[in-house]
C-alpha positions, 0 to 999 in steps of 0.5 A, a space after each residue: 574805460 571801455 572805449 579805451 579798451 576798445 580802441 586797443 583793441 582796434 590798434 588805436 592806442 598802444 603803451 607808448 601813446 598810454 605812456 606819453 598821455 599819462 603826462 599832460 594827465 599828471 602835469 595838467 588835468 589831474 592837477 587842474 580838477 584837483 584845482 577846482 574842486 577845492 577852490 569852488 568850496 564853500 566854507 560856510 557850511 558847518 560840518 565840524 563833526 563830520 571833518 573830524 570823523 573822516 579825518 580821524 578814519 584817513 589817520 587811522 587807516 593809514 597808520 594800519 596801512 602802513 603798517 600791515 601792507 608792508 608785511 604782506 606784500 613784498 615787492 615795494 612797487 606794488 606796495 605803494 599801489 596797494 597803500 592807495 588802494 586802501 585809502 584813496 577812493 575815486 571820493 569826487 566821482 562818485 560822492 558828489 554825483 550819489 549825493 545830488 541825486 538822493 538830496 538834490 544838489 543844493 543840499 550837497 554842502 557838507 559832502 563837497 566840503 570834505 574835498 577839503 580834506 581828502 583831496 590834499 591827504 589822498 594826494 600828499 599821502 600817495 605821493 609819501 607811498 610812491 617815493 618812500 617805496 621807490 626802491 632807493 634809501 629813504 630820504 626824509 629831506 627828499 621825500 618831503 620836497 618832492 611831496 610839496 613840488 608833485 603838480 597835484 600837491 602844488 595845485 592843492 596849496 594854490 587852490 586854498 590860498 586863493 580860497 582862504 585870500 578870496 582871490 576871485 578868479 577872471 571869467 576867462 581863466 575859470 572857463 579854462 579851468 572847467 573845461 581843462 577840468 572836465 575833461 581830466 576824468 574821461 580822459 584819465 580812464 580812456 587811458 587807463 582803459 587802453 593800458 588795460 590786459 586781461 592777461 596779468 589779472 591771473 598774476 595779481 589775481 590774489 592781490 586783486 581780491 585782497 585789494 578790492 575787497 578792503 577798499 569796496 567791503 572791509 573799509 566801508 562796512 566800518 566807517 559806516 557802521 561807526 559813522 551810525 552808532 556815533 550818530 550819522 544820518 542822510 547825507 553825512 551818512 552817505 558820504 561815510 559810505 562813498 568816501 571809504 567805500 568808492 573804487 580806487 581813484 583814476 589818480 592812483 594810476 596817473 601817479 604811479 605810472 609817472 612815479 615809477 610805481 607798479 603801473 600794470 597792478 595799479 591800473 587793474 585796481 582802478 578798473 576791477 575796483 570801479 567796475 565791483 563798486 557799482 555793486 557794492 555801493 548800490 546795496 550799500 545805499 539799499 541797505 541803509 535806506 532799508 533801515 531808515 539811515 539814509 
């Protein structure tokens, strides 16, 4: 996101080339990682009572959602952007890496098998809060096609048919697929860092607060705190914390940007999100390693 920022400034990115970006992002790269992640799962791992947990929390959360940030917020734009904010973490970027370096990587299983959930709910359910708030009647007959046909919802159903059928993929296209995949996140927030002015923050100044402290204090502090009296230790507790806790995923500013969303709000709740969340997670993690729980 800095270096984005910093080539703005420097008058090598504009909104147009940010704008022109955000395509191949929304077409290709997100869809790719999203791809990937969810092919490279591993089934084998047992996690039956973690899945149903988190899968509870995202029904849940959404439902409260759904319900409450239509009340607050007026404009249906940033509706649909701050509907993500409450549910969709940056979960890959952050959970993953957290979990490798606390238990090393080849214990990482049960962690990497909730992309197998959350992936395709986070991206079915952001696509449901951009086209239902889009300002236009609601049509469930649409509503419904567009969820299926959006690249990243595509991606989904493609990555688990090859998994379920076991339909290796060629070398050659795997190689493709992992560099596509690598670059998706960089590239996504030097976007989102180029598209990024101070200048709105004190407009969404309220919204903001609201937002970022639902997504990295208020949602955490209860998923965890259930995730502990129901039983939850080490790595499944850890994924409790970065699943609900992470900042708001980079794809919520892909999408909303492509989808006619409030993309200037969606864009400063990716990047004050990301930047609090380094805090926020950090005393997480001390917190519940000083009581013994991770």
């Amino acid at each position: 996101m800095a270096i984005g920022y910093i080539l703005r400034r420097l008058g090598k990115i504009d909104d147009e080339l940010v704008r022109k970006m955000n395509k191949p992002l929304f077409y290709l790269f997100i869809p790719i990682m999203v791809f990937r992640a969810i092919y490279l799962i591993n089934l084998e791992n047992s996690a039956t009572k973690l899945l149903l947990y988190m899968f509870s929390y995202f029904i849940v959360a959404s439902i409260l959602s759904a319900l409450i940030v239509p009340r607050l917020i007026k404009d249906n734009r940033k509706r649909s952007v701050a509907l993500q904010g409450v549910l969709r973490s940056n979960f890959m970027m952050f959970a993953i890496p957290m979990a490798g370096a606390l238990y090393g990587t080849d214990r990482m299983g049960n962690t990497a098998l909730m992309l197998a959930i959350c992936t395709p709910y986070f991206n079915v359910f952001g696509v449901w809060a951009l086209e239902y708030y889009n300002d236009q009647r609601p049509d469930g007959k649409k509503i419904f096609i567009d969820v299926l046909t959006t690249p990243v919802v595509v991606a989904t159903i493609i990555g688990f048919a090859l998994l379920f059928l076991k339909i290796p993929l060629p070398d050659l296209a795997m190689g493709i697929v992992d560099d596509l995949s690598t670059a998706a996140t960089p590239l996504a927030l030097i976007m989102l860092g180029g598209s990024f002015t101070f200048g709105g923050l004190r407009a969404n100044k309220k919204l903001l607060t609201w937002s970022c402290f639902v997504r990295l204090v208020g949602v955490p502090f209860v998923v965890t705190l259930i995730g502990v009296l129901i039983g939850f230790r080490r790595q499944d507790l850890l994924t409790c914390l970065a699943l609900s806790g992470g900042p708001a995923s980079v794809s919520v500013y892909t999408m909303t940007v492509q989808m006619g969303g409030d993309d200037v709000y969606a864009g400063q709740l990716v990047a004050v999100s990301s930047t609090f969340s380094v805090l926020t997670l950090f005393m997480g993690v001390y917190i519940l390693q000083s009581l013994g729980l991770l």
